[in-house]
C-alpha positions in Angstrom: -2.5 -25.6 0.1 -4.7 -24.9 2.7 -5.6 -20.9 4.0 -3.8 -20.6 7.0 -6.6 -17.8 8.3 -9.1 -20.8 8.9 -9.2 -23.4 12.1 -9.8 -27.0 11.1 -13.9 -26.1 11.8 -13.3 -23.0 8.8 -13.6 -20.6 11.4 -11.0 -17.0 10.9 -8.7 -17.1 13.5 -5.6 -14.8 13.7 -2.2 -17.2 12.8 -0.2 -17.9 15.1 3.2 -17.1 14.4 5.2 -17.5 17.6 7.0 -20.2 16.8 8.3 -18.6 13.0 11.9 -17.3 13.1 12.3 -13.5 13.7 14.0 -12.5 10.2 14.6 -8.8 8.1 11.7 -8.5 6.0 10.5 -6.2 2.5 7.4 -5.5 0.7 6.7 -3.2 -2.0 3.4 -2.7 -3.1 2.6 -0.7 -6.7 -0.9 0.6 -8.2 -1.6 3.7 -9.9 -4.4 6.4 -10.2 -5.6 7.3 -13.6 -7.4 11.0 -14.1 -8.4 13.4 -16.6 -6.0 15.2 -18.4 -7.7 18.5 -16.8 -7.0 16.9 -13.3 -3.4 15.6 -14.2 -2.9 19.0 -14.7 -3.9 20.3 -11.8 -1.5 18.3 -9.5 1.4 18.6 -11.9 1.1 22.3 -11.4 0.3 22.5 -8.2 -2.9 23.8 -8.7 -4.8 21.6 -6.6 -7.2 24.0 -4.0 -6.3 21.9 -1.1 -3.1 21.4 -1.7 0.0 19.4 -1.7 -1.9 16.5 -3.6 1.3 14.3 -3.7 2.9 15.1 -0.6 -0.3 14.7 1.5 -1.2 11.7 -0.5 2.7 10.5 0.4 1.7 11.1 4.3 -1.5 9.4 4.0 0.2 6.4 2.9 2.9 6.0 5.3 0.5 6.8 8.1 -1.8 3.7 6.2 1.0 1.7 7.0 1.0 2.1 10.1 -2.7 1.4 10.5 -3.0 -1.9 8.9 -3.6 -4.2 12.1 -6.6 -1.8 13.0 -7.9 -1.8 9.1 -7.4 -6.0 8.7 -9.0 -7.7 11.0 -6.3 -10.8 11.4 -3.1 -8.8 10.5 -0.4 -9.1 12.9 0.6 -5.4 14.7 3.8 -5.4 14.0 7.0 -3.4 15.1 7.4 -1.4 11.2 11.2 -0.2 10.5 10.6 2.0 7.4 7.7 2.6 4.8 8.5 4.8 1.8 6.1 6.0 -0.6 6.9 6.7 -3.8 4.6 8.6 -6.0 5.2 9.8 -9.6 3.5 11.6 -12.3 2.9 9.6 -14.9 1.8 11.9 -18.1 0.9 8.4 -20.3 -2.0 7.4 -18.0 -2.5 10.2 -17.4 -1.9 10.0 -13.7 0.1 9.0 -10.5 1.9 5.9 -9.8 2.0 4.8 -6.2 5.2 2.5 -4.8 5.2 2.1 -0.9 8.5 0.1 0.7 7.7 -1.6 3.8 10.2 -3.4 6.1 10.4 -4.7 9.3 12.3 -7.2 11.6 9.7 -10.1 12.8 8.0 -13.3 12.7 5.7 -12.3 9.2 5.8 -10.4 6.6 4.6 -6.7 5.4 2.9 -7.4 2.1 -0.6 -5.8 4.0 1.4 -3.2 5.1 2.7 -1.9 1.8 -0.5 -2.9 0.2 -2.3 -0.5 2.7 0.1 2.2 1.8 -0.5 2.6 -2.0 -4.2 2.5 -1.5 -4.2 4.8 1.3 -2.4 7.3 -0.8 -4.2 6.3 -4.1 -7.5 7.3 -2.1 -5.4 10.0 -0.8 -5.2 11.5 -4.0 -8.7 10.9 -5.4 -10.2 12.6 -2.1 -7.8 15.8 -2.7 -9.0 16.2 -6.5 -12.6 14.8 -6.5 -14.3 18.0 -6.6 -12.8 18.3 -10.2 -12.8 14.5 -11.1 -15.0 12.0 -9.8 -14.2 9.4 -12.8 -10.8 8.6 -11.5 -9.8 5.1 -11.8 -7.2 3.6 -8.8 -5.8 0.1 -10.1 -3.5 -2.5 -10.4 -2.9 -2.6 -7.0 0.0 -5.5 -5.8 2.4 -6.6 -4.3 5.3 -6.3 -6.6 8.5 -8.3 -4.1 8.4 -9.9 -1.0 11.5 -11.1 0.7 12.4 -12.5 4.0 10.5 -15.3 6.5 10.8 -19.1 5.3 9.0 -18.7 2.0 11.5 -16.6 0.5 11.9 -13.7 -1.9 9.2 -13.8 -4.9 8.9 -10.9 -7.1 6.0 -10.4 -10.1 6.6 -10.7 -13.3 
């Protein structure tokens, strides 16, 4: 299957998607950031000197969002309906889990979109609580279910 971000002559060109059906479309997007125990912690107690780590970091990621045509050089701007961002405390990393929900009513799909939002938020969080841990890990970022457009719904395994 051929990329469809190439020309015939393999040069990147933004795809043209006039001619695609205007359907309801969903992403979500998951990844996590794992931390020190210490920093863990901090967040979970609300410790954290600059603040609201999860709520900022739940900001940043809807505002991420937002941004994705002006961060991805051949993503579509497109009118965005909702983003939710999800993130949770997760004591067994120890760390956050990140879920943004993306949706929109269009001619292509959102995947960037809620990819953008659970790194923008994972980043989110590592800028907040660097100053106490620089070794944090942000991961297993992906797209987790896609629905909507002519390819259909697919959802990882």
């Amino acid at each position: 299957m051929p990329l469809t971000h190439f020309d015939a002559q393999g040069q990147a060109h933004m795809v043209d998607v006039s001619e695609k059906e205007v359907t309801d479309r969903v992403a979500v997007a998951a990844g996590h950031i794992k931390m020190a125990q210490d920093t863990y912690d901090l967040i979970s107690e609300g410790r954290a000197k600059k603040g609201d780590v999860l709520g900022v970091a739940r900001l940043a990621g809807i505002m991420g969002a937002k941004k994705t045509p002006d961060l991805i050089p051949l993503c579509h701007p497109l009118p965005v309906t909702k983003v939710s961002v999800e993130l949770t405390l997760d004591p067994d990393l120890p760390g956050v889990q990140v879920q943004a929900t993306v949706k929109t009513s269009g001619q292509t799909g959102v995947e960037m979109e809620a990819l953008t939002a659970v790194s923008t938020a994972a980043l989110t969080v590592y800028d907040m609580t660097k100053a106490v841990d620089k070794a944090m890990e942000i991961g297993g970022i992906r797209v987790s279910l896609k629905d909507g457009g002519k390819s259909g719904r697919y959802e990882a395994k």
